[in-house]
TIDREN-658080 format. One record per residue (C-alpha): x, y, z; residue number from 1; residue in three letters. Coordinates in nm, 2 decimals, decimal comma. Last residue first. Layout:
N
> px	py	pz	resi	resn
> X	Y	Z	NUM	ALA
...
END
This chain:
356
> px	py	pz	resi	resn
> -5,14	0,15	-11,97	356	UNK
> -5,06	-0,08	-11,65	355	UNK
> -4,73	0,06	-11,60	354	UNK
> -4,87	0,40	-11,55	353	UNK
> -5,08	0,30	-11,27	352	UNK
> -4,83	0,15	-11,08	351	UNK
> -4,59	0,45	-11,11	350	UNK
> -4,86	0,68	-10,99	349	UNK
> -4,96	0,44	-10,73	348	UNK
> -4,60	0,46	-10,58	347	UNK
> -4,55	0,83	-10,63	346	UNK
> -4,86	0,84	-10,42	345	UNK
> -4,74	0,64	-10,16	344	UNK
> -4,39	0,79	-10,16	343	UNK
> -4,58	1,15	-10,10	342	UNK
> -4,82	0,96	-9,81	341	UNK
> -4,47	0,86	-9,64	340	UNK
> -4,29	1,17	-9,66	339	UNK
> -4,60	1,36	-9,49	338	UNK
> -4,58	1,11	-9,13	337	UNK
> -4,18	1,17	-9,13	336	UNK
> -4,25	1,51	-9,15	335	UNK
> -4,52	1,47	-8,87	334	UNK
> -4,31	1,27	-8,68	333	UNK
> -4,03	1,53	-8,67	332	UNK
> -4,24	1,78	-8,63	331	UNK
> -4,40	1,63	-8,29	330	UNK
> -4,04	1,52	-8,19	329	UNK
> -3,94	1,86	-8,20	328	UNK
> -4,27	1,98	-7,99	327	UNK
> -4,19	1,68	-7,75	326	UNK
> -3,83	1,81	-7,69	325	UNK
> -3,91	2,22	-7,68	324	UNK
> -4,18	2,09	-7,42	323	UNK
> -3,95	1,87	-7,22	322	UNK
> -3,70	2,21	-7,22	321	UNK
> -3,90	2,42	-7,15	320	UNK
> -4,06	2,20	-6,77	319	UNK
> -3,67	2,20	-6,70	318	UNK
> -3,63	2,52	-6,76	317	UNK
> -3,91	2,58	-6,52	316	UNK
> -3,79	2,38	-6,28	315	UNK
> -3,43	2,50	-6,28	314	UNK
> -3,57	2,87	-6,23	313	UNK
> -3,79	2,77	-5,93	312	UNK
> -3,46	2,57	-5,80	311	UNK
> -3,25	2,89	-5,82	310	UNK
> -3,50	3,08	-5,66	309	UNK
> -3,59	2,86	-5,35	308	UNK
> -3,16	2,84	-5,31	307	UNK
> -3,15	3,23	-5,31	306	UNK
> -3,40	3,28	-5,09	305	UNK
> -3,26	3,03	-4,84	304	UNK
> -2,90	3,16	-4,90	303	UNK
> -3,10	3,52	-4,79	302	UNK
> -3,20	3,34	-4,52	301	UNK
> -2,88	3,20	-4,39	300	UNK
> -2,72	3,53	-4,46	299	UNK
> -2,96	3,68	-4,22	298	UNK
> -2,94	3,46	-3,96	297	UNK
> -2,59	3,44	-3,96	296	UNK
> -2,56	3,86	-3,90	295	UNK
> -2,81	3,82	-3,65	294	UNK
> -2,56	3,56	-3,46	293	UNK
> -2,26	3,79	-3,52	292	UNK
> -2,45	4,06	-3,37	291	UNK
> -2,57	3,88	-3,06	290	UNK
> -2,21	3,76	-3,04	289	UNK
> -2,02	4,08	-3,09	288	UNK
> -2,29	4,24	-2,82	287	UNK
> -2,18	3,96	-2,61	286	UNK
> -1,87	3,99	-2,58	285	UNK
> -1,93	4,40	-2,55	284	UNK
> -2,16	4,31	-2,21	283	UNK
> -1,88	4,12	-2,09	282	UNK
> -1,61	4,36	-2,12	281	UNK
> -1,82	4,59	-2,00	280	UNK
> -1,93	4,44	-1,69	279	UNK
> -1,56	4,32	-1,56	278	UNK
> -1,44	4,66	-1,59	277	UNK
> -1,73	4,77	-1,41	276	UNK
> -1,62	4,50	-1,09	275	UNK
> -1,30	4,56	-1,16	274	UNK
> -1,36	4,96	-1,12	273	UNK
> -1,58	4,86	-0,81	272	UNK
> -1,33	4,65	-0,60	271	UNK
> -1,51	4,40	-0,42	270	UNK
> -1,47	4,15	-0,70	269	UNK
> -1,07	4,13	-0,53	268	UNK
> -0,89	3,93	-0,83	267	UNK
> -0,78	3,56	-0,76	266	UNK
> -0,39	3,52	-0,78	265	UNK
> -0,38	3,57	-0,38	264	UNK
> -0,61	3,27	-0,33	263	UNK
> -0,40	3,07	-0,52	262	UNK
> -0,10	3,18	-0,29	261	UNK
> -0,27	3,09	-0,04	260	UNK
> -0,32	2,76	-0,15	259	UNK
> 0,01	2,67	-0,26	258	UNK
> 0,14	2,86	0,12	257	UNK
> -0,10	2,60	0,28	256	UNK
> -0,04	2,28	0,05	255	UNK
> 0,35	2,32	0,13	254	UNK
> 0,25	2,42	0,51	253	UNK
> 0,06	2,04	0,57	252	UNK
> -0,06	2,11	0,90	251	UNK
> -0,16	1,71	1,01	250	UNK
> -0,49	1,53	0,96	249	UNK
> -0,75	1,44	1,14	248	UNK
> -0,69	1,73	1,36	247	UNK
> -1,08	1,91	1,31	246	UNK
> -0,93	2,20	1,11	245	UNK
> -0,69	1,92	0,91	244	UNK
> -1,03	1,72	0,83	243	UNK
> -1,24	2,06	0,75	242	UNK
> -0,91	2,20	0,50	241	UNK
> -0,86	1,84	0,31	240	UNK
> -1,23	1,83	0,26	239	UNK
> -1,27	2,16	0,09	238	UNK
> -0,95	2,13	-0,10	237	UNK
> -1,14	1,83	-0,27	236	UNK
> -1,44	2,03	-0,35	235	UNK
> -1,23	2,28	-0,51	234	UNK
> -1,08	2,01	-0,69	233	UNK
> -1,41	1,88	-0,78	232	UNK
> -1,58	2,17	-0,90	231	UNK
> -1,24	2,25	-1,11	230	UNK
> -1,29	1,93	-1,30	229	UNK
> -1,65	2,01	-1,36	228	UNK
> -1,55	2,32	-1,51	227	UNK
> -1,30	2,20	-1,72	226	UNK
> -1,51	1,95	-1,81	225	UNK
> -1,83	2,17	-1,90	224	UNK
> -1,54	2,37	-2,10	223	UNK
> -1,47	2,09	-2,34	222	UNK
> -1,83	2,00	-2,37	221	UNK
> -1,86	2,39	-2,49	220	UNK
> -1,58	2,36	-2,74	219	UNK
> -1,70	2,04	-2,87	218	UNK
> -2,07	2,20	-2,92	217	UNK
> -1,90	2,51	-3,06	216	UNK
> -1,70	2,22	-3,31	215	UNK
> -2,01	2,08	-3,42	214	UNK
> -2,10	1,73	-3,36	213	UNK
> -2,26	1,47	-3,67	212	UNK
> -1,89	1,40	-3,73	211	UNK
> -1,79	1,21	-3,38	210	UNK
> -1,45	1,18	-3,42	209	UNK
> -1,33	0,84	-3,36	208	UNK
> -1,13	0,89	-3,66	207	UNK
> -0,97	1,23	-3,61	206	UNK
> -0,85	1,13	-3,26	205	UNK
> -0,65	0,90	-3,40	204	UNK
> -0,47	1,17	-3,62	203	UNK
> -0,46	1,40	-3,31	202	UNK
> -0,29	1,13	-3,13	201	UNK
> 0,01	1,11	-3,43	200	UNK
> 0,02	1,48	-3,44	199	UNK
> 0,07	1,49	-3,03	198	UNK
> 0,31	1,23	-3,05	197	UNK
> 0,49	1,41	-3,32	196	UNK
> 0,51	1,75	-3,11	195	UNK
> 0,63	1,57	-2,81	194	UNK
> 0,39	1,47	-2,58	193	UNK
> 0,28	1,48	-2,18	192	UNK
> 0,04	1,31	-1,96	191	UNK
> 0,11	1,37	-1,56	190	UNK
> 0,20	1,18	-1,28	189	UNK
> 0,30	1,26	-0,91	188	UNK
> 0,41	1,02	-0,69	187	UNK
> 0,27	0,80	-0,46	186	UNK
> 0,53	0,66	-0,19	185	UNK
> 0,47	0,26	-0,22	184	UNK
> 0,61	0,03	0,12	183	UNK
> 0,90	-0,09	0,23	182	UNK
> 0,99	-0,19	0,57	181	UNK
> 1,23	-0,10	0,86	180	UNK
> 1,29	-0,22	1,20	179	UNK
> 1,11	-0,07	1,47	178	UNK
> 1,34	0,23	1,60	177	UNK
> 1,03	0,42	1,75	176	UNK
> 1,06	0,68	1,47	175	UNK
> 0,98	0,44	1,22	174	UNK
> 1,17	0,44	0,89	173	UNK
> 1,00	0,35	0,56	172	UNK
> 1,21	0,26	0,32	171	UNK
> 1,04	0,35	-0,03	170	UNK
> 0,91	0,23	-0,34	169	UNK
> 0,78	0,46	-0,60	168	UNK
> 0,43	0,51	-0,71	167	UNK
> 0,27	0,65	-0,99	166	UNK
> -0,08	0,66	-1,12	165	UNK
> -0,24	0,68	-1,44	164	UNK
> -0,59	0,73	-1,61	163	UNK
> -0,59	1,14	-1,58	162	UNK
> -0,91	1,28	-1,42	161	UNK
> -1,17	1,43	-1,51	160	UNK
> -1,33	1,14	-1,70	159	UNK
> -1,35	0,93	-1,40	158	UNK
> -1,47	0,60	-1,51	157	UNK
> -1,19	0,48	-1,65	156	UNK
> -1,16	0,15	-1,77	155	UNK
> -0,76	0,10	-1,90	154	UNK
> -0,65	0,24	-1,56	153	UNK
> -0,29	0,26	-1,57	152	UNK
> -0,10	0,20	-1,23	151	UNK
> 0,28	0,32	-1,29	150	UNK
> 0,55	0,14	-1,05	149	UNK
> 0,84	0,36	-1,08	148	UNK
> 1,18	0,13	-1,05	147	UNK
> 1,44	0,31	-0,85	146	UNK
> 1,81	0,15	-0,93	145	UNK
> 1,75	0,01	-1,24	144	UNK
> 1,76	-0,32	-1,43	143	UNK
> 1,79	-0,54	-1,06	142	UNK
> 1,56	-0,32	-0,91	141	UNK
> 1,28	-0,48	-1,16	140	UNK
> 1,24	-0,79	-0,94	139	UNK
> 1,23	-0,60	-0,62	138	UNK
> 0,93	-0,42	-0,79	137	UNK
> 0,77	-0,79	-0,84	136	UNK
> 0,81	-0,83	-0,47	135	UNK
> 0,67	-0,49	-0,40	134	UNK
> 0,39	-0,53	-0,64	133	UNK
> 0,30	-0,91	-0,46	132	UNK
> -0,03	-0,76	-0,27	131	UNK
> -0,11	-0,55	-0,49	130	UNK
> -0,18	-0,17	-0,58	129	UNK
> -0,49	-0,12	-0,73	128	UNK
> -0,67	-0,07	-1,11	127	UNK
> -0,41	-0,30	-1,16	126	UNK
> -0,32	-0,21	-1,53	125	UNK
> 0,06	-0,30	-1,42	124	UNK
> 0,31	-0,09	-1,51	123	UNK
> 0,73	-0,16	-1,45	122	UNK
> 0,98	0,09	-1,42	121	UNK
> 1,33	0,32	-1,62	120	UNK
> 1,48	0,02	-1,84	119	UNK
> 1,67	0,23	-2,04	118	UNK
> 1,57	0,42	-2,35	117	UNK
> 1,90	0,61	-2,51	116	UNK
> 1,99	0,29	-2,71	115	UNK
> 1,70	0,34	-2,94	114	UNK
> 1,65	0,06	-3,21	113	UNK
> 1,88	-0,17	-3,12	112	UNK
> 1,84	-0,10	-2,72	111	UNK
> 1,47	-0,21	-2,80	110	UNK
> 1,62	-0,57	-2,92	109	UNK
> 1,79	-0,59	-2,58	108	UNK
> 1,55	-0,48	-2,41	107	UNK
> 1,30	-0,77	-2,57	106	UNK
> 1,54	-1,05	-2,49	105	UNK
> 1,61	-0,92	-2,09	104	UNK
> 1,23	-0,95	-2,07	103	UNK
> 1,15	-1,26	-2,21	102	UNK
> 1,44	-1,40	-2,00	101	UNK
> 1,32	-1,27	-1,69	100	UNK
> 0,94	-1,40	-1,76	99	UNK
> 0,75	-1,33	-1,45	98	UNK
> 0,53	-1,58	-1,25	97	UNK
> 0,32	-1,48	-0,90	96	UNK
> 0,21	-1,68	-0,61	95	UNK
> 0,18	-1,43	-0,32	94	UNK
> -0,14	-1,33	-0,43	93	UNK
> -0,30	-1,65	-0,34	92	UNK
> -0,66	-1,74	-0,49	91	UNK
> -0,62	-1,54	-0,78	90	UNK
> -0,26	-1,70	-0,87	89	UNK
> -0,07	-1,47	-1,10	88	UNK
> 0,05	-1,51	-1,48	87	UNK
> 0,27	-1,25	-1,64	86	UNK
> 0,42	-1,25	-1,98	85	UNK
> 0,56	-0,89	-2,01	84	UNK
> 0,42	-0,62	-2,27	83	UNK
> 0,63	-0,35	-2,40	82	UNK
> 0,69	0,04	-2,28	81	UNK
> 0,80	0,38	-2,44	80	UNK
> 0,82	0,70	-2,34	79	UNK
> 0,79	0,71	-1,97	78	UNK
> 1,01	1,07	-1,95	77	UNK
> 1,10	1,09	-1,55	76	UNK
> 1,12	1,47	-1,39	75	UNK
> 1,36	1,56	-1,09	74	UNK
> 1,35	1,90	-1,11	73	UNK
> 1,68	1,88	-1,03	72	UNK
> 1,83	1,64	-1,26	71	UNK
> 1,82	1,25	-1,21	70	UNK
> 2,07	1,02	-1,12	69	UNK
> 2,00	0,64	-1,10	68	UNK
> 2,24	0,61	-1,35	67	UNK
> 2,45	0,92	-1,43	66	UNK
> 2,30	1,07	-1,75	65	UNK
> 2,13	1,35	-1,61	64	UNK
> 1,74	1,42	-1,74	63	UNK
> 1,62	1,72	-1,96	62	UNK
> 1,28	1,72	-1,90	61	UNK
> 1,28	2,04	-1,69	60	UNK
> 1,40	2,19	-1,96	59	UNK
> 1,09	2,20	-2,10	58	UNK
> 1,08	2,22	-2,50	57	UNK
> 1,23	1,90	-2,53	56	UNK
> 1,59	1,74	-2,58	55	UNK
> 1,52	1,41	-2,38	54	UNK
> 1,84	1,30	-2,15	53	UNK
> 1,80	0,98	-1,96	52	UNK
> 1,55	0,79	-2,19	51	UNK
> 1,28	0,64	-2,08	50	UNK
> 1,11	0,30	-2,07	49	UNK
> 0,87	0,15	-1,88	48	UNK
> 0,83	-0,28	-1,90	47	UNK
> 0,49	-0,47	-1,91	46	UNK
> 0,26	-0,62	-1,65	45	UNK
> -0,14	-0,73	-1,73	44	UNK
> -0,42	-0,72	-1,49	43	UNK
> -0,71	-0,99	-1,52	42	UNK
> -1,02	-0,86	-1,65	41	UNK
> -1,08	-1,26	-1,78	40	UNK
> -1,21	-1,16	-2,12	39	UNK
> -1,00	-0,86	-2,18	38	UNK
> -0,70	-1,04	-2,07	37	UNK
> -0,47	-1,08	-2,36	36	UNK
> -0,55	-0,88	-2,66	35	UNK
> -0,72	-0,61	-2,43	34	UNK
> -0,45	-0,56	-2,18	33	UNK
> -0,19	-0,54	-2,43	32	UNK
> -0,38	-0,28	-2,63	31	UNK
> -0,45	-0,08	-2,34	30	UNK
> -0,08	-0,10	-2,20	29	UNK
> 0,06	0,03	-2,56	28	UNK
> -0,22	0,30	-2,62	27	UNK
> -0,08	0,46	-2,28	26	UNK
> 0,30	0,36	-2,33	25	UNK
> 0,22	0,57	-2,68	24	UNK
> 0,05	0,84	-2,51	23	UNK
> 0,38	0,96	-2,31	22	UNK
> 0,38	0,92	-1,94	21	UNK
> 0,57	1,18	-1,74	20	UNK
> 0,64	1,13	-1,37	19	UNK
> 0,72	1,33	-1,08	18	UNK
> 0,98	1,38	-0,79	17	UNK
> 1,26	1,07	-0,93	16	UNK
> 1,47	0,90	-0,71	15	UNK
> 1,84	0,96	-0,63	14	UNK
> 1,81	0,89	-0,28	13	UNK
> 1,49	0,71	-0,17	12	UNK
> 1,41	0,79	0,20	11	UNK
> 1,08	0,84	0,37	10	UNK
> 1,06	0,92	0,78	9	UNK
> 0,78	0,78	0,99	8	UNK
> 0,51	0,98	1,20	7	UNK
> 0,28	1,07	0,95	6	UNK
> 0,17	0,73	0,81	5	UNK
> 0,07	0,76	0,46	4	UNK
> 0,23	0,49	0,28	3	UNK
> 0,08	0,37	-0,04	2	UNK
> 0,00	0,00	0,00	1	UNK
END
């Protein structure tokens, strides 16, 4: 389990503060999980991967080359992953398989392709820690010196949030000088992208796409999740502040001087210039918009004019044209109609002459 116990001391030198994971470990793990245990909803293991110094636009993501090392800001790049074969017992937890040589085959063929990428943690689609994760994580310490264990959800049901979750494995030391033990420090995770990743998503993106919705109704179901994403972070502040004002849980003075210095980022509404200021910028938004909306009202009636006009005309052209065609065929039968009686009578003249 994730430690939380306030009175015990955490140490892991030269471990990373946050994660990174890259879409392609994301579509990696959901694939693997549904080709192999999509019937069964048992969880699947594969292999992170990262390289140790990623040229991107945040420096922060520039990572030291010493093993086990990371830079300041103390950010890991998951870039790349692959599946393990991995069988557990449901009945007891403690009876796990792993396949080391399956494993030390396929890093070696990834170091082919990119040597950079070293074996950086393990993921497991969970949705919880186990029983056996820190066995398996002492597994993994054997490629590298502070394996990240990241959870990915492959179901889920929280839209707001992000499907991952990192931990790494600590020593946790009491402070009554019981022996030690390891448990999982959570750490936290985000979703980043290069700029080809972010092409490549946008390209899958494009062909789920719903079609039949408008990009203002995308827009505004984008918003309703931001704002329901705020609602519940705001909600969760809420919680944390009434359990550490009742003494359930201890003065956290990072999270106090983060939230005050939120609140000090928020504008003062008691102010009346603001509050004016805040009026007419408003009220000329939507003065562009109620324009802009008569403005497409219009047009779209005059294009409904123009398109009840257009068809009017190509009706009646139509209606000259079938009548120009049946009065030429008219005259053309009748023509044909007159030759015939003229051959006729040429005909009986001829007969009538040969009988004389």
């Amino acid at each position: 389990m994730a430690s939380t116990t306030p009175s015990a001391s955490l140490t892991h030198q030269g471990a990373p503060s946050s994660v990174i994971v890259h879409p392609l470990v994301l579509l990696s793990a959901t694939d693997h999980y549904m080709r192999v245990n999509k019937e069964t909803s048992k969880r699947v293991v594969g292999v992170l991967l990262g390289a140790k110094e990623i040229a991107g636009e945040r420096d922060s993501w520039k990572l030291t080359t010493h093993e086990g090392q990371y830079s300041q800001a103390g950010i890991l790049n998951v870039t790349n992953s692959f599946a393990l074969p991995f069988e557990e017992d449901s009945k007891d937890p403690k009876i796990w398989f792993l396949d080391h040589n399956y494993l030390e085959n396929m890093f070696a063929m990834f170091k082919k392709v990119n040597a950079r990428e070293k074996i950086v943690g393990w993921y497991s689609t969970g949705p919880k820690i186990k029983t056996a994760d820190l066995e398996i994580n002492e597994v993994f310490k054997k490629y590298t010196k502070n394996p990240v264990l990241v959870i990915i959800d492959v179901h889920p049901k929280d839209e707001l949030g992000i499907p991952t979750d990192s931990y790494i494995a600590v020593e946790e030391v009491k402070d009554d000088g019981t022996p030690t033990r390891r448990s999982f420090q959570h750490l936290p995770s985000e979703i980043g992208a290069e700029e080809a990743e972010e092409i490549g998503v946008e390209h899958l993106l494009r062909d789920i796409k719903d079609t039949t919705v408008s990009t203002l109704a995308e827009r505004v179901h984008a918003k309703l999740g931001s704002l329901k994403g705020l609602k519940a972070k705001l909600e969760e502040i809420h919680q944390y502040l009434e359990q550490v004002a009742a003494g359930k849980m201890p003065v956290n003075h990072e999270i106090s001087f983060l939230l005050q210095e939120t609140f000090n980022l928020l504008p003062n509404l008691n102010v009346e210039e603001l509050v004016r200021a805040f009026s007419v910028k408003t009220n000329d938004m939507m003065l562009v918009i109620y324009v802009s909306s008569l403005i497409r009202s219009v047009i779209a009636l005059h294009n409904l004019i123009n398109n009840k006009l257009a068809l009017k005309e190509a009706e009646i052209e139509g209606d000259k044209k079938e009548s120009d065609k049946k009065e030429g065929d008219k005259k053309e039968g009748d023509k044909k109609e007159g030759d015939k009686k003229e051959g006729d009578k040429k005909d009986k003249a001829a007969s009538k002459g040969g009988d004389k």
